[in-house]
C-alpha positions, 0 to 999 in steps of 0.5 A: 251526498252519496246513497249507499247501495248493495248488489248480490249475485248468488251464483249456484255453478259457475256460468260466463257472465251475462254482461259478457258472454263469450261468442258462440262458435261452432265446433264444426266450423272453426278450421274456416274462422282464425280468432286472436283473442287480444288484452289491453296493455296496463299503463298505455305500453305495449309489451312485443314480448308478450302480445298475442302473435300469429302467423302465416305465409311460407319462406321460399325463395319468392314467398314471404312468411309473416308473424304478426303481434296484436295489442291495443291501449285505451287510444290505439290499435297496435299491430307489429308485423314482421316479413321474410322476404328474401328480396325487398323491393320499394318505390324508387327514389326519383318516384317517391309520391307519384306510385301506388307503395302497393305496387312493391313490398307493402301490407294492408290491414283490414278491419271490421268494427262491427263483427258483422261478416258483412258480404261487401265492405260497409262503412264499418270496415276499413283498410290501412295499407303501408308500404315498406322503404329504405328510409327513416321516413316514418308517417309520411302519407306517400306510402299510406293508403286507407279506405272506408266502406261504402256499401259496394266497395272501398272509398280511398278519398277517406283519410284518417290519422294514423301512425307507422314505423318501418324498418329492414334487415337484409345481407349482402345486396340491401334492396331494389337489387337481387344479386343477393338475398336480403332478409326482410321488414317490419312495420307498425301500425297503430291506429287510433280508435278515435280515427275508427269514430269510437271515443276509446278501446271497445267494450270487453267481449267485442268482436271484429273482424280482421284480415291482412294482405302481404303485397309483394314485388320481388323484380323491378317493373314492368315484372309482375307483382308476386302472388300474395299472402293473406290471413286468413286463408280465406281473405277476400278483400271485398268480402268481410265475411272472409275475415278472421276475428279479432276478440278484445278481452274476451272472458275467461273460459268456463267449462260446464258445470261437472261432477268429477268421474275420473282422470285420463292421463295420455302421453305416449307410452300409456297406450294411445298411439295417437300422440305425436309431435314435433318442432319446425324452424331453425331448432337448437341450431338455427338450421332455418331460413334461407338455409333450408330449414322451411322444409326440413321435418323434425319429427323424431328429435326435441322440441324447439320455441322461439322467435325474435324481432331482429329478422335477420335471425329468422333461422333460429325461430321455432315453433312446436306442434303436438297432438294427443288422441282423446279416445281414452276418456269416456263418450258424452262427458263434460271436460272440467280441466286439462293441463299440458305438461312438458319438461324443460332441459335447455335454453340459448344462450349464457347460462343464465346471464344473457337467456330471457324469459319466454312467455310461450302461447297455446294455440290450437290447431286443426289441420292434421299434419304428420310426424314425420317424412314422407310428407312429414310436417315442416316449417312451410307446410305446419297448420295456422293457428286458429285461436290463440287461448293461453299462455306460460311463463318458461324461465331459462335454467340455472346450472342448479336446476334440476337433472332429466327430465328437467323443470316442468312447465304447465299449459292450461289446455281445457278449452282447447280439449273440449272443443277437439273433444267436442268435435270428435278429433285428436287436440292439436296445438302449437306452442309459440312465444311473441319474444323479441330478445336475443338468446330466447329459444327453449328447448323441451323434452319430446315423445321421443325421449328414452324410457329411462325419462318417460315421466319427461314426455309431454303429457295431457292430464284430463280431468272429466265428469258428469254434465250437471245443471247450471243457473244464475240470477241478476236483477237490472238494479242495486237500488230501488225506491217504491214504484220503481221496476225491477227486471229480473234475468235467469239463464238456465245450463242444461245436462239432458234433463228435464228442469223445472224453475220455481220463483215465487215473487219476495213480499213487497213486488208485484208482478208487471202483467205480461213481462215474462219471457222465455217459454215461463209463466205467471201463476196470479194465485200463487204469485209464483214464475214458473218454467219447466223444459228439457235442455240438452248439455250446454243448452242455455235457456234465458227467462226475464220478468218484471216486478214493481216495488210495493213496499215502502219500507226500508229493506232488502229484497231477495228474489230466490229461484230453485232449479230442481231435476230430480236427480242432481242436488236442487239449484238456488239461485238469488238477487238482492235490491236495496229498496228505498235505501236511505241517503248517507251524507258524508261531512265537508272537512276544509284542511288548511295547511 
């Protein structure tokens, strides 16, 4: 037996779901909070090429630089971190078991599962440690170490299930020997959700919070340990609230709802001055790494994207920043879109028999950094990103492609400008790709190509117009039966007017005394909810009410609000019920062979 059953959802200017509504971060705040948002993974895999990656340290002759990539499936947490470190020390092999792997080259992973930036480790707070070692030896307990929270501090007896891989690439000397410089390790960590006491990934839209920890030993004891790395840069290991985030499926971005007024086009040429940008790394000719390129600045040539696995070919990674000035668009209005265009002239590599696509991410940035020297922006001093937001598709090119400028490429950048626009300040990104593949590298057209390409320039296309009001409606059920409660959801945006709501009850309810919510009254004589305030642009008002269900008849009930202002066009907003729907019973078919 099946009952058939329908739900309505009428939606008057698109608002964030209500059952997944993205967390709210203040504009102002967000240079101190790191956030990598992170998707499931079809088909129980995890692709590196295209897992969400950030980054942090520096490569100097005894500072690391690491690179880690995020994923997870519906059994574990994946994470896959990479380290340069030009001198890799581990537990000697007659000390297997009897030192702490933290002692020497190793990395903890700390996470939150709760969200709740708690002051001291809880018991929803955990540590996995793993250190690093020459040997084909993976899983082995002797270079894991985990906590758990206690309140207080951490509780290393807590043991639970999980798994690494390990791995090195170093020249000449290998490791526990500095004569040479080696290259670095990588590792990955996967941790079962069931090891966290959850029953599987956690629900689109969580938050919890994250932060790692680089241990790094580069003589032989007694020398002491090198000072760490950490991400972010406000980690504290006993403080959870010093953490990043970590965001699971979050929801799509959505501007508020906006009559469009008008295009700002900003590339450099148009007339803001304000535009820079410039690639750190090894660029088209691997001039990175140990060879110097951490502190060279590339500000006045192109742009350069590119990463890989095998750390060795650390030299040849690259990563672009760019910064557009939003001055040209007009005070107090809303962004509705923003698109980042570059042009493509080149990639690493065969042309096109060994290139591999890239998909290169967006992320923003809010440190400010300079162009060019003096003190001009290099691979060791370039800003962390702080979220990671969209990402492209960059194919590499054929010999039938197109001449200068290239193929354009589009970046989604919306959100990214209307938090920098929000904020009062230049957008600032970082392009970046999670790329494994040999021959990946990119190569872009910058604000320095010559006048003749000036339409090859990166460019920030924006479009901006007038904040206008939103609503949505949601009942808490699809069906009914007489008797039954329905609670009824409204969320109202605000544009800095005045609103008024009108929401007269549907024939065949009545109102539950004293249910309603959010400031809104019951009016008995009309039968009506009604609500009026001012909201300000992006202000969100939620009222609830509860009506029962009269009527004993077969119907479908609509419950219609209407929003109105006196200037903008009037809002409907609408949720359907089924009430005592009748049950549909679907036949029995045997089929014999």
């Amino acid at each position: 037996m099946c009952t058939l059953s329908l739900v309505l959802v009428a939606l008057s200017h698109l608002l964030p779901s209500l059952s997944q509504d993205r967390p709210e971060v203040d504009a102002n705040s967000v240079d101190t909070i790191r956030h990598v948002n992170v998707w499931p993974t079809a088909g129980g895999e995890i692709d590196d090429n295209t897992a969400p990656i950030f980054w942090f340290g520096r490569a100097t002759e005894h500072d690391n630089y690491v690179d880690v990539r995020v994923g997870y499936t519906e059994e574990v947490l994946y994470v896959f971190i990479t380290v340069v470190d030009y001198y890799l020390w581990e537990v000697p092999d007659y000390l297997w078991g009897q030192e702490d792997p933290r002692d020497y080259d190793a990395v903890g992973l700390y996470l939150d599962t709760a969200g709740d930036r708690a002051s001291t480790p809880q018991p929803d707070d955990y540590f996995f440690a793993n250190g690093w070692r020459n040997w084909p030896n993976s899983n082995d307990p002797r270079w894991h170490r985990q906590g758990r929270g206690t309140g207080s501090g951490w509780d290393q007896s807590w043991s639970a299930l999980w798994t690494e891989r390990v791995a090195a690439n170093w020249y000449n000397s290998g490791p526990n020997n500095n004569s040479d410089r080696d290259a670095g390790w990588a590792t990955v960590i996967e941790i079962p959700f069931a090891s966290l006491g959850l029953t599987g990934p956690p629900a689109p839209g969580t938050v919890w919070g994250m932060g790692l920890y680089l241990y790094d030993r580069d003589e032989p004891k007694p020398a002491t340990m090198v000072p760490p790395m950490f991400w972010p840069e406000t980690f504290v290991a006993t403080a959870p609230s010093s953490w990043g985030q970590l965001a699971f499926a979050p929801a799509p971005y959505q501007p508020h709802p906006a009559t469009p007024q008008g295009t700002t086009v900003v590339r450099r040429g148009l007339g803001d001055s304000n535009v820079a940008d410039a690639y750190v790394g090894g660029g088209g000719n691997c001039e990175g790494g140990i060879f110097g390129g951490g502190d060279r600045n590339y500000g006045s040539e192109g742009l350069f994207v590119a990463s890989q696995s095998l750390i060795a070919d650390f030299p040849c990674w690259s990563k672009s920043y760019l910064r557009f000035g939003l001055d040209a668009i007009p005070p107090g209005k809303v962004i509705i879109s923003a698109t980042l265009t570059l042009h493509l002239w080149g990639n690493a590599g065969p042309i096109p028999s060994q290139s591999q696509p890239s998909l290169i991410q967006l992320s923003t940035v809010t440190e400010d950094w300079n162009e060019l020297d003096p003190n001009g922006i290099t691979w060791n001093n370039a800003p962390m990103a702080v979220e990671n937001l969209t990402a492209t598709w960059v194919y590499p090119r054929t010999d039938s492609g197109p001449d200068f400028p290239g193929v354009p490429y589009e970046w989604d950048a919306t959100q990214a400008v209307a938090e920098a626009y929000a904020a009062g300040r230049p957008l600032n990104i970082a392009l970046y790709t999670a790329d494994t593949h040999f021959d990946s590298s990119k190569y872009f057209l910058s604000s320095e190509a010559g006048d003749w390409v000036e339409e090859g320039r990166p460019t920030l296309t924006v479009v901006w117009g007038e904040a206008v009001p939103g609503a949505e409606k949601r009942a808490s059920r699809s069906s009914a039966r007489a008797g039954e409660v329905l609670t009824y959801t409204i969320r109202l945006l605000g544009a800095d007017t005045t609103l008024y709501m009108d929401d007269p009850l549907s024939v065949g309810m009545a109102y539950v005394d004293g249910s309603v919510t959010g400031g809104a009254g019951f009016e008995p004589a009309t039968g009506r909810i009604v609500w009026s305030g001012t909201l300000t642009t992006a202000q969100v008002s939620t009222i609830t009410f509860a009506a029962r269900v009269t009527t004993t008849e077969a119907s479908a009930i609509v419950n219609t609000a209407t929003i109105t202002d006196g200037i903008h066009a009037p809002l409907m907003v609408s949720a359907l019920t089924i009430v005592n729907g009748y049950a549909v019973y679907l036949p029995v078919i045997l089929k014999f062979r």
